[in-house]
C-alpha positions in Angstrom: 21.6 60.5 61.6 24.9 60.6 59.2 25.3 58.9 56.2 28.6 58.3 54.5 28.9 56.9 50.9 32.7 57.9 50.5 36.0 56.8 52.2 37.1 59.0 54.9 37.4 60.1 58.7 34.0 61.6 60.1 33.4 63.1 63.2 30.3 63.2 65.2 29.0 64.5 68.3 26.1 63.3 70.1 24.1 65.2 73.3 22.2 62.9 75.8 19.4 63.9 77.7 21.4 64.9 80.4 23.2 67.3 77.9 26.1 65.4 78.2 28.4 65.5 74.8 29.9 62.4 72.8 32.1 61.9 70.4 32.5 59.6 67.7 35.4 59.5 65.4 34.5 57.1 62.6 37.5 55.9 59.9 35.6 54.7 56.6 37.0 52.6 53.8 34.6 52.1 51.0 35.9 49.3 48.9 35.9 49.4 45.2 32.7 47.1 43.6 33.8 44.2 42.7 32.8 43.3 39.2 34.0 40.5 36.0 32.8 39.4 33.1 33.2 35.6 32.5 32.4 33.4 29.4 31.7 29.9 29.6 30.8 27.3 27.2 28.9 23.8 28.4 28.0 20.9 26.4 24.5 20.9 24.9 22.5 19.0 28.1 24.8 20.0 30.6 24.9 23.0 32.9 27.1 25.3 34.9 27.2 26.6 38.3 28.5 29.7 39.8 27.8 30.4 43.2 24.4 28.5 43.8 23.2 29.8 40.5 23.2 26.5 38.0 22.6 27.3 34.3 22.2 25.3 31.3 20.4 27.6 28.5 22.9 30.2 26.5 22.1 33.9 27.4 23.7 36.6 29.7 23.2 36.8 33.3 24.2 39.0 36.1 25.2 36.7 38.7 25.6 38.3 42.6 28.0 36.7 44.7 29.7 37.7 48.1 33.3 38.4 48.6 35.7 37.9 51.0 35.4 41.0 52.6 31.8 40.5 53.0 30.6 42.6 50.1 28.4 42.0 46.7 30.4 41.5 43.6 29.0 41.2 40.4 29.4 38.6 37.6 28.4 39.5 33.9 28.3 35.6 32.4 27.8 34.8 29.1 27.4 31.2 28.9 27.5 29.4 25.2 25.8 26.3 25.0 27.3 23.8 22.1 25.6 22.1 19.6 24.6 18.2 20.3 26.2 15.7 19.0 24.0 13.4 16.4 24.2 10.2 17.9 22.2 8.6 14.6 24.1 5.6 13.7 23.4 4.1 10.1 23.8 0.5 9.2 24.2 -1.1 5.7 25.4 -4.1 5.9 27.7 -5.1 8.6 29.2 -1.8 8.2 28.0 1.3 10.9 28.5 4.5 9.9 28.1 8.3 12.1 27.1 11.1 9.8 28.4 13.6 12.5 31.2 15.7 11.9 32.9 15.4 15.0 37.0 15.9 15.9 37.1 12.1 16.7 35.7 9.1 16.9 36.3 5.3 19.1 34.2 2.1 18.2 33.5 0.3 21.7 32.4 -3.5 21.8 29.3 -2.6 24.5 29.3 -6.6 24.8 32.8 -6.2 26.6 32.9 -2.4 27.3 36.4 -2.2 25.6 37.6 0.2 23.1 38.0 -1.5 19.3 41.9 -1.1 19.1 42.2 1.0 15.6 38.8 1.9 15.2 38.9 5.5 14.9 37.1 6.8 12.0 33.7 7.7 11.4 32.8 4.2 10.1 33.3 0.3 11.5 33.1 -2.7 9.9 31.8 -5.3 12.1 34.2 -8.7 11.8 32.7 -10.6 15.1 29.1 -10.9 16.7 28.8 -8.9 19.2 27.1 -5.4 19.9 28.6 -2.2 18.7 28.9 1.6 19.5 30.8 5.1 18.9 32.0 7.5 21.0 32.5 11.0 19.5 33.7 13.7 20.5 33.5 16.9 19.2 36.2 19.7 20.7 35.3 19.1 24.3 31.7 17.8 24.1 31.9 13.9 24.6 28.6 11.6 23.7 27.9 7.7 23.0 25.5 6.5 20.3 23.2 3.7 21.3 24.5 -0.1 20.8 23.7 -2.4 17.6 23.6 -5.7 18.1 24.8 -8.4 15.2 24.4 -12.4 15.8 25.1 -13.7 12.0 28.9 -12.5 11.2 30.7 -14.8 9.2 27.8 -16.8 7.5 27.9 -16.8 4.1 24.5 -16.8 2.3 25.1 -20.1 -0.2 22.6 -19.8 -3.0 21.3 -24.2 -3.6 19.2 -23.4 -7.4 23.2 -24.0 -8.8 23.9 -27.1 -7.4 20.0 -28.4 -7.2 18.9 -30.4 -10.3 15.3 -32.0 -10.3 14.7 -34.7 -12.5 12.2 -35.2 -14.7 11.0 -32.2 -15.6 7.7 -32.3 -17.0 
């Protein structure tokens, strides 16, 4: 009928019902609790995973885990969620422009699924049908914009009412 909360040799004797005596030496070791703080930042529609807790929204949680030894340790996580990338690609022209901020871009031919050798800025301007798209990244955060297809590079628009002449004119 002991309880111990505290690290330590304890002693206890115990009488049967044949008043017979017992004893019990007990060695405790309480072990320290185990507790961490850890900050994490994901990629806006991603998630992390600690333990078999998966999270994907920004906010502090107390996450329980087990050690090695058996015991509960506590994790204090503050997970950050980034902003997402605007994958809005605007097109005047044969020129295709990203109005996101990001730390880099890479024009992709999605026709072949190879990078555009040179093509790192913000803008492109198409030279070849095909079908077009931008990978930006932004710090870590990686996204792709949809593709945009062109069919008519390379044709010039040739305007006829200079060359035409009709005869007589009334």
């Amino acid at each position: 009928n002991s309880t111990y909360t505290t690290s330590g040799t304890y002693v206890d004797v115990f009488t049967n019902t044949q008043n017979e005596d017992s004893t019990v030496i007990t060695q405790l070791t309480v072990l320290e609790p185990i507790t961490s703080t850890q900050s994490e930042t994901i990629c806006a529609g991603t998630s992390f995973t600690i333990g078999t807790n998966t999270f994907s929204f920004p906010g502090v949680y107390p996450v329980v885990l087990t050690s090695v030894d058996g015991c509960d340790s506590l994790v204090s996580l503050t997970l950050y969620v980034s902003e997402a990338i605007d994958l809005e690609v605007v097109q005047t022209g044969l020129t295709l422009k990203t109005n996101y901020l990001g730390t880099g871009y890479q024009w992709v031919n999605c026709t072949t699924n190879e990078s555009i050798p040179g093509a790192t800025n913000s803008q492109f301007t198409v030279t070849e049908n095909g079908s077009y798209a931008v990978i930006i990244y932004d710090g870590f955060c990686v996204d792709t914009t949809a593709c945009i297809s062109f069919a008519n590079v390379g044709l010039e628009e040739k305007i006829f009412s200079d060359w035409i002449h009709v005869y007589p004119n009334p």
